[in-house]
mmCIF file of the N, C-alpha and C atoms, coordinates in Angstrom:
data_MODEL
# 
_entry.id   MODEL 
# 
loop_
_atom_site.group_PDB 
_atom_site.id 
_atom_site.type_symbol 
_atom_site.label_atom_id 
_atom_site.label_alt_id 
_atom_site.label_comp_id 
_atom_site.label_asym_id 
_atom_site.label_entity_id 
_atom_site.label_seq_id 
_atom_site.pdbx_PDB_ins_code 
_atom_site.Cartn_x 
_atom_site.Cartn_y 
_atom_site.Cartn_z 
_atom_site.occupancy 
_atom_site.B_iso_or_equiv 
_atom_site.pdbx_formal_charge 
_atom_site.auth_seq_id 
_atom_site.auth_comp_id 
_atom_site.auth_asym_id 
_atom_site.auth_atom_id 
_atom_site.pdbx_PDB_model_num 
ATOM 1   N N  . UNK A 1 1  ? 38.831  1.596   -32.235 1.00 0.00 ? 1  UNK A N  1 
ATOM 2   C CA . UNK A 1 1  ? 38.839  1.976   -30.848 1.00 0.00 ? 1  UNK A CA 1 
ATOM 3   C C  . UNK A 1 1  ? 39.907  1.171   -30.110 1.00 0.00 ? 1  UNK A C  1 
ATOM 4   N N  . UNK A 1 2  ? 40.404  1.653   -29.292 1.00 0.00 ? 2  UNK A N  1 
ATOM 5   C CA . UNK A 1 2  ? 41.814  0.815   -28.467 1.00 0.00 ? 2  UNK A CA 1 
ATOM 6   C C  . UNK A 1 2  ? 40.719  0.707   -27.244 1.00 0.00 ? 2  UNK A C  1 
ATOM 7   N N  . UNK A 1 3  ? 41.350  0.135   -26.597 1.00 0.00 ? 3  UNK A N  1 
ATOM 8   C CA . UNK A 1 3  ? 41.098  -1.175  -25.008 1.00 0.00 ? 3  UNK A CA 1 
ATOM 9   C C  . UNK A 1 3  ? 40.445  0.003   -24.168 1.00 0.00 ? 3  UNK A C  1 
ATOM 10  N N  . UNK A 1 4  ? 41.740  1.270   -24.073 1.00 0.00 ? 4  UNK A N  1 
ATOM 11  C CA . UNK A 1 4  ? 41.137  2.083   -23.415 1.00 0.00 ? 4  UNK A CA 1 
ATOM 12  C C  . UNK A 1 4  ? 39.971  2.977   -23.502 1.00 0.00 ? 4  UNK A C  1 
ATOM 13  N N  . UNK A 1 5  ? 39.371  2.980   -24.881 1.00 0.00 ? 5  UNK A N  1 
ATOM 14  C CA . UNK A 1 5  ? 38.591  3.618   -25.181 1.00 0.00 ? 5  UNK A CA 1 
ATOM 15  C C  . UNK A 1 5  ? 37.060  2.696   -25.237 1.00 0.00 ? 5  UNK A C  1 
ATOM 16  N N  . UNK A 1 6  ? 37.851  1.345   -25.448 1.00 0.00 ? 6  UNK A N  1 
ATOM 17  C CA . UNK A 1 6  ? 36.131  0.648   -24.906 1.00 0.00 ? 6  UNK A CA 1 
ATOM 18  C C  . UNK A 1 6  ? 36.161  0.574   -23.597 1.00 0.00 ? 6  UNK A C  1 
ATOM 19  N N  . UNK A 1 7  ? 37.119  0.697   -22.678 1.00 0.00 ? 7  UNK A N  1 
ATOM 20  C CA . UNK A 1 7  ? 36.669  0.060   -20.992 1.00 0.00 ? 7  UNK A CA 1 
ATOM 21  C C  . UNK A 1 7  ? 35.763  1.913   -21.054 1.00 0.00 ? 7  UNK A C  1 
ATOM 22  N N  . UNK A 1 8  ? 36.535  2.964   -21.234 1.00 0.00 ? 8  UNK A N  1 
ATOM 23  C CA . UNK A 1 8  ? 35.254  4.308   -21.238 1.00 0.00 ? 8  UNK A CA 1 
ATOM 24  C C  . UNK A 1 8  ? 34.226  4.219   -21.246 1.00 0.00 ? 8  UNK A C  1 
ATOM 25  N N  . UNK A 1 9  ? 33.900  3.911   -22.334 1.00 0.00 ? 9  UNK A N  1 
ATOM 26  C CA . UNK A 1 9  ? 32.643  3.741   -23.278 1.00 0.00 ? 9  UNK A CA 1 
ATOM 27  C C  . UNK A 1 9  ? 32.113  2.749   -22.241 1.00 0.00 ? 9  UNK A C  1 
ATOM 28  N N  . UNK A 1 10 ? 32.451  1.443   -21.854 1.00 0.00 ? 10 UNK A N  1 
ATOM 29  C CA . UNK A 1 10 ? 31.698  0.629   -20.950 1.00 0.00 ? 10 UNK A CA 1 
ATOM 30  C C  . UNK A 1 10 ? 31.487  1.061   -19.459 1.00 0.00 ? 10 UNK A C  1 
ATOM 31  N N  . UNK A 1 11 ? 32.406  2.160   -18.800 1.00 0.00 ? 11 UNK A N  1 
ATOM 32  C CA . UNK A 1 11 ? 32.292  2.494   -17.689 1.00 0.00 ? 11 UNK A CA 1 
ATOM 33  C C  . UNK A 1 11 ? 30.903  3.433   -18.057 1.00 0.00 ? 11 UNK A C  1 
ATOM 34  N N  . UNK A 1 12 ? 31.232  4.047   -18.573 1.00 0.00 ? 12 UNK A N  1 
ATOM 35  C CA . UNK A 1 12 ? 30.140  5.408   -18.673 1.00 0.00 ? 12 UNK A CA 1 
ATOM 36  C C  . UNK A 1 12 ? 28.421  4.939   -19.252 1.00 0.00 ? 12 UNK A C  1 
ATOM 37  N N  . UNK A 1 13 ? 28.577  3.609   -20.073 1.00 0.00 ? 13 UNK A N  1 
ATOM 38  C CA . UNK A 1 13 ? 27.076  2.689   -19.976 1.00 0.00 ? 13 UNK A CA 1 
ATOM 39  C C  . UNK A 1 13 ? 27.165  2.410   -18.438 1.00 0.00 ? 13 UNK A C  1 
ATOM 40  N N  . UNK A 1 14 ? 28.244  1.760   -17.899 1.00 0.00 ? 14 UNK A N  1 
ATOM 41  C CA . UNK A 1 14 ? 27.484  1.255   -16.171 1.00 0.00 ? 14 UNK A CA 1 
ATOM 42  C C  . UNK A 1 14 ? 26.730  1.835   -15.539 1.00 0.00 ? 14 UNK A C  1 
ATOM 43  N N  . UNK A 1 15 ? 27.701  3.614   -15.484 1.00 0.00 ? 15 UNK A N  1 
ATOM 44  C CA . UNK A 1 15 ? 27.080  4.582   -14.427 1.00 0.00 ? 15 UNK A CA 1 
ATOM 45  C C  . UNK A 1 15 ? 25.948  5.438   -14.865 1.00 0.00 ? 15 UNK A C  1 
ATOM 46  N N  . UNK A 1 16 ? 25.652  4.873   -16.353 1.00 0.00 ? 16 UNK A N  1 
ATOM 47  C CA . UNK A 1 16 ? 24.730  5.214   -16.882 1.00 0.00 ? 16 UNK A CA 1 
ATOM 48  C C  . UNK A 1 16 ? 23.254  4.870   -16.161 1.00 0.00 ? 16 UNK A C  1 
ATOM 49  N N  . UNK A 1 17 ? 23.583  3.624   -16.349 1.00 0.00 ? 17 UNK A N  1 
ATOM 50  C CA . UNK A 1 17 ? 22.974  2.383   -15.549 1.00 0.00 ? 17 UNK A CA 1 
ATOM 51  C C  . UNK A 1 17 ? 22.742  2.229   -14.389 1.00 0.00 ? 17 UNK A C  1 
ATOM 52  N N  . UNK A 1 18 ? 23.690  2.770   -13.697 1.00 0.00 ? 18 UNK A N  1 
ATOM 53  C CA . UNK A 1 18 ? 23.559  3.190   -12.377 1.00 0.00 ? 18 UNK A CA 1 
ATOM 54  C C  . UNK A 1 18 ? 22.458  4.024   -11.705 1.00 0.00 ? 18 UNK A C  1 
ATOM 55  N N  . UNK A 1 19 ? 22.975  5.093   -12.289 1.00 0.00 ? 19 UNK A N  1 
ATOM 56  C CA . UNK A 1 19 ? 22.105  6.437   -12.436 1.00 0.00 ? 19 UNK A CA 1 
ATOM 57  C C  . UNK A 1 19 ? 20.432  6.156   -12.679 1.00 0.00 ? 19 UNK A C  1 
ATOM 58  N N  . UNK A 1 20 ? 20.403  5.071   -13.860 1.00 0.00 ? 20 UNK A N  1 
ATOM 59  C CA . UNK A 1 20 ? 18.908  5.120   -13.693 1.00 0.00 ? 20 UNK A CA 1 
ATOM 60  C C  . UNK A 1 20 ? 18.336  3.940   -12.800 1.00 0.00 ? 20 UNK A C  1 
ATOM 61  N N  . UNK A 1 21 ? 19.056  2.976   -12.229 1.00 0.00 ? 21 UNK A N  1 
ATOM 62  C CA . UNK A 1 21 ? 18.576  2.348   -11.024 1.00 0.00 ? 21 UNK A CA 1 
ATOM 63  C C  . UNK A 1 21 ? 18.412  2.980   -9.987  1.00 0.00 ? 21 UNK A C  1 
ATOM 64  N N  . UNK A 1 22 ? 19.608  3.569   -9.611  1.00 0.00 ? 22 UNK A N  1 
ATOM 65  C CA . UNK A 1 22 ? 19.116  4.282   -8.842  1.00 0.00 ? 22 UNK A CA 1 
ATOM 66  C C  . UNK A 1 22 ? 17.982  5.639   -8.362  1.00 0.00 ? 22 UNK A C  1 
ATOM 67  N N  . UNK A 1 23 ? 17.398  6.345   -9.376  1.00 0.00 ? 23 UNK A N  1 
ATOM 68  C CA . UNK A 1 23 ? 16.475  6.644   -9.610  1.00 0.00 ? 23 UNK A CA 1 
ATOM 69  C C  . UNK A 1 23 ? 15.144  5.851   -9.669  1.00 0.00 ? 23 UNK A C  1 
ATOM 70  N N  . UNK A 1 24 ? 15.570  4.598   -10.385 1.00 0.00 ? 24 UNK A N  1 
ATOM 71  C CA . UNK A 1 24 ? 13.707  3.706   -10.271 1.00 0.00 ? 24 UNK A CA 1 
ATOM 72  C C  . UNK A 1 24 ? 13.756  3.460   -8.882  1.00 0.00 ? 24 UNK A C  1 
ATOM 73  N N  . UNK A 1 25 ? 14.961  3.166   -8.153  1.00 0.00 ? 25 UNK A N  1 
ATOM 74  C CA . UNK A 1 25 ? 14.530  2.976   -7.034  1.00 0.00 ? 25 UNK A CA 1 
ATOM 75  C C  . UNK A 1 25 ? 13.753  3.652   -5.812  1.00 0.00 ? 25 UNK A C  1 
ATOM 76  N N  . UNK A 1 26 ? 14.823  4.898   -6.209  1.00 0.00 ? 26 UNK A N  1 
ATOM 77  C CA . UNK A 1 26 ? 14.022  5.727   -5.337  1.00 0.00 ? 26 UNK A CA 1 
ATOM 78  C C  . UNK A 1 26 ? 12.326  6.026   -5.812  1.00 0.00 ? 26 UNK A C  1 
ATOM 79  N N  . UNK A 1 27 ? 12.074  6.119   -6.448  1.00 0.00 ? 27 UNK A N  1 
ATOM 80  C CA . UNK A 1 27 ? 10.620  6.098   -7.361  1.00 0.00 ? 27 UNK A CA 1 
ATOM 81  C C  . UNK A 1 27 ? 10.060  4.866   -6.586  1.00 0.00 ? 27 UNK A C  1 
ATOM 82  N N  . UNK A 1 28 ? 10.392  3.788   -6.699  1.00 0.00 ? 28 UNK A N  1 
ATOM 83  C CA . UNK A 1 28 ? 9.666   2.731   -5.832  1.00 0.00 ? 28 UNK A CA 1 
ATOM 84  C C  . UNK A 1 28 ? 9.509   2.708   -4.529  1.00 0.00 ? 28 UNK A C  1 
ATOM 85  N N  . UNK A 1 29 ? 10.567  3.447   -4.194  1.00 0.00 ? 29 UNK A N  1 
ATOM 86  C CA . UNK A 1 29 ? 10.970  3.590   -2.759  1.00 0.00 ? 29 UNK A CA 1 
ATOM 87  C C  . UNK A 1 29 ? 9.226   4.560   -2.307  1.00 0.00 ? 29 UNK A C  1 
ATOM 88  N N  . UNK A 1 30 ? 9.336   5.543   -2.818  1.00 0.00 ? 30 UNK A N  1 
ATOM 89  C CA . UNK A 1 30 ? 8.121   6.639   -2.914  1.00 0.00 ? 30 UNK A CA 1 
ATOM 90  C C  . UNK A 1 30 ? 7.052   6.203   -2.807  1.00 0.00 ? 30 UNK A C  1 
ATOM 91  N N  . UNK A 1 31 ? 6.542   5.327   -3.811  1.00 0.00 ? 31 UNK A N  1 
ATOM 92  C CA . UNK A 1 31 ? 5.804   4.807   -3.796  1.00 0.00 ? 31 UNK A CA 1 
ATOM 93  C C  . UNK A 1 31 ? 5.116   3.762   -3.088  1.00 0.00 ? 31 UNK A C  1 
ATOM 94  N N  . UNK A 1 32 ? 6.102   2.867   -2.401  1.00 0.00 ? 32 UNK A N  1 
ATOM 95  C CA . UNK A 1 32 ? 5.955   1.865   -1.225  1.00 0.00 ? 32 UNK A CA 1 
ATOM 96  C C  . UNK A 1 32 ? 5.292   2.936   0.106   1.00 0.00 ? 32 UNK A C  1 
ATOM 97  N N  . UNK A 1 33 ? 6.359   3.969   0.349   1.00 0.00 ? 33 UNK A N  1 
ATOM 98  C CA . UNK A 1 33 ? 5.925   4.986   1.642   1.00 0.00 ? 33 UNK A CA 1 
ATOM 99  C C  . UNK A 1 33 ? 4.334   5.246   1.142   1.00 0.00 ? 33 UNK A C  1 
ATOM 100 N N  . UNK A 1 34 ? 4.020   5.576   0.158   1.00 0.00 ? 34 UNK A N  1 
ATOM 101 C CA . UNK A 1 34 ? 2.378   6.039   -0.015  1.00 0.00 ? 34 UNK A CA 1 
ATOM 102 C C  . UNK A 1 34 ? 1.953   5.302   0.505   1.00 0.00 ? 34 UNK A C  1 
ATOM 103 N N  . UNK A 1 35 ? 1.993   3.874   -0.125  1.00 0.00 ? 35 UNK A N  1 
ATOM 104 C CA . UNK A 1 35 ? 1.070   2.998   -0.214  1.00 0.00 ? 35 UNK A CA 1 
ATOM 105 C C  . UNK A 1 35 ? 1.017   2.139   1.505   1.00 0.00 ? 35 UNK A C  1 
ATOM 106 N N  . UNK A 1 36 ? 2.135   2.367   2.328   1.00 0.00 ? 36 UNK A N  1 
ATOM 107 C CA . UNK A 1 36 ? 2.016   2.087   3.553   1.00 0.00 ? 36 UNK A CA 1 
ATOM 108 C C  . UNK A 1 36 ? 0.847   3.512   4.524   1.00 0.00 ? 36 UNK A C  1 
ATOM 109 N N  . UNK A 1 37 ? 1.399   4.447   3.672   1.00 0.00 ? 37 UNK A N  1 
ATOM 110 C CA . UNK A 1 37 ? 0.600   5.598   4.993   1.00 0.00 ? 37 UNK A CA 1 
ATOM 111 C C  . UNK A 1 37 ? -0.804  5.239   4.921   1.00 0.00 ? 37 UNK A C  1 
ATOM 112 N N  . UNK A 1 38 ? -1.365  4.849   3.733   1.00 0.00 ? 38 UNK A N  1 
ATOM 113 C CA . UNK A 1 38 ? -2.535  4.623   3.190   1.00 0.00 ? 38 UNK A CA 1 
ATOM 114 C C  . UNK A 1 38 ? -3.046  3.107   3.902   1.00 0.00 ? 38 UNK A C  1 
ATOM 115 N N  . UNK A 1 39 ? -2.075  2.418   3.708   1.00 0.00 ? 39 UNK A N  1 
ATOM 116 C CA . UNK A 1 39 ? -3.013  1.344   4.397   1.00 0.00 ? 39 UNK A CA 1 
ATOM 117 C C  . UNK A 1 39 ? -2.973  1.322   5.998   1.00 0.00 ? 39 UNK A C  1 
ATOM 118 N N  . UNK A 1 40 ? -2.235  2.070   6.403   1.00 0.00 ? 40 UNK A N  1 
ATOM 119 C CA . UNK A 1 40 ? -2.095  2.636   7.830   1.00 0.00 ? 40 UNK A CA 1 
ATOM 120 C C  . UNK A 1 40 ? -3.549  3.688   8.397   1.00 0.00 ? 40 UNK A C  1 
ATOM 121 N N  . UNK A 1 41 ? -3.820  4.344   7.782   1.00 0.00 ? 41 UNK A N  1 
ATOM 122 C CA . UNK A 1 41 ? -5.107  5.085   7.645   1.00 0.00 ? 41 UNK A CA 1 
ATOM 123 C C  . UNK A 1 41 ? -6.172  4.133   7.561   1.00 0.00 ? 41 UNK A C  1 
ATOM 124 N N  . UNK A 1 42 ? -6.087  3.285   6.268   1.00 0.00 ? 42 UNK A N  1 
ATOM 125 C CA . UNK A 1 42 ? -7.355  2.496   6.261   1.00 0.00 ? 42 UNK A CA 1 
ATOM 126 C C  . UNK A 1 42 ? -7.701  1.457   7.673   1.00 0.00 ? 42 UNK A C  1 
ATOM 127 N N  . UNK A 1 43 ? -6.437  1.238   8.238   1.00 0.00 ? 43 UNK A N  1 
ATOM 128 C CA . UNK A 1 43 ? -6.578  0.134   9.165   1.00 0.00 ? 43 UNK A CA 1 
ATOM 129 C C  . UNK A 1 43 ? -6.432  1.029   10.378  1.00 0.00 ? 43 UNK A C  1 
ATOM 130 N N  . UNK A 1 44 ? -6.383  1.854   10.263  1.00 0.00 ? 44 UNK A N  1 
ATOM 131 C CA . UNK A 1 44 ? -7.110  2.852   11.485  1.00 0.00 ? 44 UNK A CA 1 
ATOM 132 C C  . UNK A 1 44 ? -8.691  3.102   11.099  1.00 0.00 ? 44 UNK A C  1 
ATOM 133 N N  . UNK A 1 45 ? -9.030  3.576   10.201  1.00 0.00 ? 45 UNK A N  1 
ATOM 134 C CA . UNK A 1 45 ? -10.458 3.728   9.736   1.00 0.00 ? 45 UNK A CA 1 
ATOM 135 C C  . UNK A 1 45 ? -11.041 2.132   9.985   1.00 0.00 ? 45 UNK A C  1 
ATOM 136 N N  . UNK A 1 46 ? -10.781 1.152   9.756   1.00 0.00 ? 46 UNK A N  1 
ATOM 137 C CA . UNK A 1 46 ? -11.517 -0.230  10.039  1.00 0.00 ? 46 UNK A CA 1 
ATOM 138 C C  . UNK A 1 46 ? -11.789 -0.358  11.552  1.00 0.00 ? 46 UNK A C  1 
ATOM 139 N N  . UNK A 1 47 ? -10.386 -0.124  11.924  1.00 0.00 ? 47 UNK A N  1 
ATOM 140 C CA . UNK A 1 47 ? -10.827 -0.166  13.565  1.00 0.00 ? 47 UNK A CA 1 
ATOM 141 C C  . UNK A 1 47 ? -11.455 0.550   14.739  1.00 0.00 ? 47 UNK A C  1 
ATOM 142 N N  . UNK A 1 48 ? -11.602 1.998   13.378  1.00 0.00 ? 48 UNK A N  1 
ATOM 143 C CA . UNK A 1 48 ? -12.468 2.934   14.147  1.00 0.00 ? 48 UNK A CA 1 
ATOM 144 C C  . UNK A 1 48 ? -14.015 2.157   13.663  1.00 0.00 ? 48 UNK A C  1 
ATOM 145 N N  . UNK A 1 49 ? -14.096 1.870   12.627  1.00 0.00 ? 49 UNK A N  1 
ATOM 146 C CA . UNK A 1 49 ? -15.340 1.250   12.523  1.00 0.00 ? 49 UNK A CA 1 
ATOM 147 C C  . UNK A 1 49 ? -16.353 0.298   12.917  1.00 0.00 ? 49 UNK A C  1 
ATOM 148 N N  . UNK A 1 50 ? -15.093 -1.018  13.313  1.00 0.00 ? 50 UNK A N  1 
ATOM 149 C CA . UNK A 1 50 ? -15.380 -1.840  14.101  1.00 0.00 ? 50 UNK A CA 1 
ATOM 150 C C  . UNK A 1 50 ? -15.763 -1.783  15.300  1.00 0.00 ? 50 UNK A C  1 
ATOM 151 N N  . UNK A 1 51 ? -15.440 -0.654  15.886  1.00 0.00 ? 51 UNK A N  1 
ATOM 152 C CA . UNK A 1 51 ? -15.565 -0.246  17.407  1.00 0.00 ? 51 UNK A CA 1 
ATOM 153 C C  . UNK A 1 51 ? -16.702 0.226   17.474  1.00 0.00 ? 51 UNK A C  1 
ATOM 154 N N  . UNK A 1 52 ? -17.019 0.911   16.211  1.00 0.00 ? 52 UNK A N  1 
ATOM 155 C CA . UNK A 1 52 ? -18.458 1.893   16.700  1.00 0.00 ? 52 UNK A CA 1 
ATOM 156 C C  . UNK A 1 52 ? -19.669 0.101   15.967  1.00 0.00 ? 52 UNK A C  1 
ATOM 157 N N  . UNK A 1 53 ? -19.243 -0.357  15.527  1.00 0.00 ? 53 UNK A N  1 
ATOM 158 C CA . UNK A 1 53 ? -20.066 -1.254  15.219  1.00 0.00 ? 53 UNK A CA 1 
ATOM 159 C C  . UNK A 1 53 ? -20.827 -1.873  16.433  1.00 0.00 ? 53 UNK A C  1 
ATOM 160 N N  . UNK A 1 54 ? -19.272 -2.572  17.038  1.00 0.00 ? 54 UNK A N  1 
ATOM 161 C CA . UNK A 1 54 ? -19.662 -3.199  18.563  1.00 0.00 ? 54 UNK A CA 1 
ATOM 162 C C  . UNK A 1 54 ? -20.277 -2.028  19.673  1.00 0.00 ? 54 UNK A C  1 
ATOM 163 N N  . UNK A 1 55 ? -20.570 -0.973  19.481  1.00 0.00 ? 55 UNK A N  1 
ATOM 164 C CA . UNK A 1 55 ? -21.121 -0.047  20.215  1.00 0.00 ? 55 UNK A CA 1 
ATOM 165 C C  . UNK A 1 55 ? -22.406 -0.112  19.654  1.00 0.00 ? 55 UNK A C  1 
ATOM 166 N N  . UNK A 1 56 ? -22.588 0.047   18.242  1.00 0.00 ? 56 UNK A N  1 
ATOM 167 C CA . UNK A 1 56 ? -24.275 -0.165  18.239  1.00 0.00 ? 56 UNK A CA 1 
ATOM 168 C C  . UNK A 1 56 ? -25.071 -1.248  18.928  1.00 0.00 ? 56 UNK A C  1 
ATOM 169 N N  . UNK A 1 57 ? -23.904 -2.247  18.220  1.00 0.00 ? 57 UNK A N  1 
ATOM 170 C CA . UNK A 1 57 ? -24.443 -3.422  18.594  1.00 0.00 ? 57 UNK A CA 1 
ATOM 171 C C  . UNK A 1 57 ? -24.837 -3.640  20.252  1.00 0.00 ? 57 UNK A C  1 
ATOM 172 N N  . UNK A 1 58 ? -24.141 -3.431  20.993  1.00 0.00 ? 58 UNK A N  1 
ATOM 173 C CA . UNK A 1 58 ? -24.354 -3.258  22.241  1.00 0.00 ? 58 UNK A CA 1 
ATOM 174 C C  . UNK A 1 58 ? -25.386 -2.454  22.581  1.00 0.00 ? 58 UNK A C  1 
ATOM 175 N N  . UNK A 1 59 ? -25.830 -1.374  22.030  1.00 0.00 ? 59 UNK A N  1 
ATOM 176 C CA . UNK A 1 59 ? -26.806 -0.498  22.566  1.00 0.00 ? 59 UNK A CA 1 
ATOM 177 C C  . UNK A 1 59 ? -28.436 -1.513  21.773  1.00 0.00 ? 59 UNK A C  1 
ATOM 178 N N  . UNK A 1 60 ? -28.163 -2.203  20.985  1.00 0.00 ? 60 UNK A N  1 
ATOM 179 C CA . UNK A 1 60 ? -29.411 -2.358  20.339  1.00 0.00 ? 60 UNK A CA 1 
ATOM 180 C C  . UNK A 1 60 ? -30.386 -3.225  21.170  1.00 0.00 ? 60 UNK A C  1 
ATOM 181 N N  . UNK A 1 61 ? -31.362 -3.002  21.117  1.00 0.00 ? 61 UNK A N  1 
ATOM 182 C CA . UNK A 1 61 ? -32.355 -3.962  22.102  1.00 0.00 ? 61 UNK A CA 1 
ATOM 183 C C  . UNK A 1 61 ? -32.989 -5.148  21.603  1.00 0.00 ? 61 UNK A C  1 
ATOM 184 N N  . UNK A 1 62 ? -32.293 -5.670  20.560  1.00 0.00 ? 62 UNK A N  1 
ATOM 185 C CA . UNK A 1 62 ? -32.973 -6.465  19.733  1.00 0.00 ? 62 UNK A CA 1 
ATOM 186 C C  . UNK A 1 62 ? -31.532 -7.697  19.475  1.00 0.00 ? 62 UNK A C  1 
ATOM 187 N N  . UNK A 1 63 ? -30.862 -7.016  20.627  1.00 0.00 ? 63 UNK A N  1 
ATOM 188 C CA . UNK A 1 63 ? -29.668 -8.235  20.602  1.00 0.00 ? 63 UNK A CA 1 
ATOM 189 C C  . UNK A 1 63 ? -29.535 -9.379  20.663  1.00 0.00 ? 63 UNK A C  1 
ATOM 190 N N  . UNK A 1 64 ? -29.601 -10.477 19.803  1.00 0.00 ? 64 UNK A N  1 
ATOM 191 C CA . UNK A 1 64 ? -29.339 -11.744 20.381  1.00 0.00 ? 64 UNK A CA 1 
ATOM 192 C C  . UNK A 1 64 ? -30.980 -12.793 19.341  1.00 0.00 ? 64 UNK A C  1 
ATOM 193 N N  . UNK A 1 65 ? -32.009 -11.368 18.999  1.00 0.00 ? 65 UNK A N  1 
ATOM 194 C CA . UNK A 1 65 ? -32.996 -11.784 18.329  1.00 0.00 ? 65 UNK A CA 1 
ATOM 195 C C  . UNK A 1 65 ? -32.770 -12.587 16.910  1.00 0.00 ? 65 UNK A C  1 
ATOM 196 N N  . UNK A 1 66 ? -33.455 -13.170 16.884  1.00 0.00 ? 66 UNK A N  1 
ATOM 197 C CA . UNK A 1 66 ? -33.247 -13.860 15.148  1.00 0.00 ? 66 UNK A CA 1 
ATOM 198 C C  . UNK A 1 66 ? -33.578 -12.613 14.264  1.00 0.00 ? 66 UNK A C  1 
ATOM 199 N N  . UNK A 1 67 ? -33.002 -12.998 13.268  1.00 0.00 ? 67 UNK A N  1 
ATOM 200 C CA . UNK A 1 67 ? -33.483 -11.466 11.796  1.00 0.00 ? 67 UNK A CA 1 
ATOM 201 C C  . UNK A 1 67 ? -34.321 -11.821 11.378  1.00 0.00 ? 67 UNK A C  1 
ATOM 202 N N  . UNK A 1 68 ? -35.367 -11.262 10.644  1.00 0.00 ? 68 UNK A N  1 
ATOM 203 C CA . UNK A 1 68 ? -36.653 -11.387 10.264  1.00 0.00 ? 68 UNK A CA 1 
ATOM 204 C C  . UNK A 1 68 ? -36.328 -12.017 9.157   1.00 0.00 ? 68 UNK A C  1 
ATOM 205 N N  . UNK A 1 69 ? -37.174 -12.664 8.499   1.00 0.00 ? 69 UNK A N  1 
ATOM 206 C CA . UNK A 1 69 ? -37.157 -13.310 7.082   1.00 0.00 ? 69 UNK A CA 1 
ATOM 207 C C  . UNK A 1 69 ? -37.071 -11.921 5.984   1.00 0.00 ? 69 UNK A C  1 
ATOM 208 N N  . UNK A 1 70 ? -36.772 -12.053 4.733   1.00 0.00 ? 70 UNK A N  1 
ATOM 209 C CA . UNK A 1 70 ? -36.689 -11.122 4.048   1.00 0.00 ? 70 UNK A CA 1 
ATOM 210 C C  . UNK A 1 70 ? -38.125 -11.189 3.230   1.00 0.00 ? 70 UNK A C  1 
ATOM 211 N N  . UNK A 1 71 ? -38.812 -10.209 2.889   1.00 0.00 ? 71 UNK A N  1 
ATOM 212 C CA . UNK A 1 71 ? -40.170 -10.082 2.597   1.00 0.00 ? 71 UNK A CA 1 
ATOM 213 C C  . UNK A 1 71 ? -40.552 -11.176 1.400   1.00 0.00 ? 71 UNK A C  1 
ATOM 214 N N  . UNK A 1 72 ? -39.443 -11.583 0.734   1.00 0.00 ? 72 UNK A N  1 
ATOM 215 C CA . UNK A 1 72 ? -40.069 -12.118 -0.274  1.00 0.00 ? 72 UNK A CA 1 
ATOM 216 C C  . UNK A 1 72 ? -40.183 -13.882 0.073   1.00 0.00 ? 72 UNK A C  1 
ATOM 217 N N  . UNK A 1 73 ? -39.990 -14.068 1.378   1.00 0.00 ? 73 UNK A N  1 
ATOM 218 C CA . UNK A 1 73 ? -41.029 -15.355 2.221   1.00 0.00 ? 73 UNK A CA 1 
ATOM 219 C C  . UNK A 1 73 ? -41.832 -15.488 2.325   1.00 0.00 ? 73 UNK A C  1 
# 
């Protein structure tokens, strides 16, 4: 093989190389966006939860009472 025929051969491994980085990336890339919408949802769902929590809690008439012992006292 002459000079010019290995720098080929080595260009065409780079963009080889290229090609599939750039692909995992985008693949990770994908995958990061899921995994944000998702915890974006969940931390909307927590704070919808929390809210209705402090709403029971507020409505309950037994606010502020000690908890009963558990039966097996």
């Amino acid at each position: 093989m002459t000079d010019l025929e290995d720098a080929l051969t080595r260009i065409d491994r780079l963009e080889a190389t290229v090609a599939d980085q750039d692909r995992t990336i985008e693949e990770m890339n994908a995958a990061i966006v899921d995994q944000w919408k998702r915890i974006e949802a969940l931390t909307r769902r927590i704070t919808l939860l929390a809210d209705q929590l402090v709403e029971v809690e507020s409505r309950s008439s037994l606010r502020g009472a000690p908890e009963p012992p558990p039966p097996h006292w």
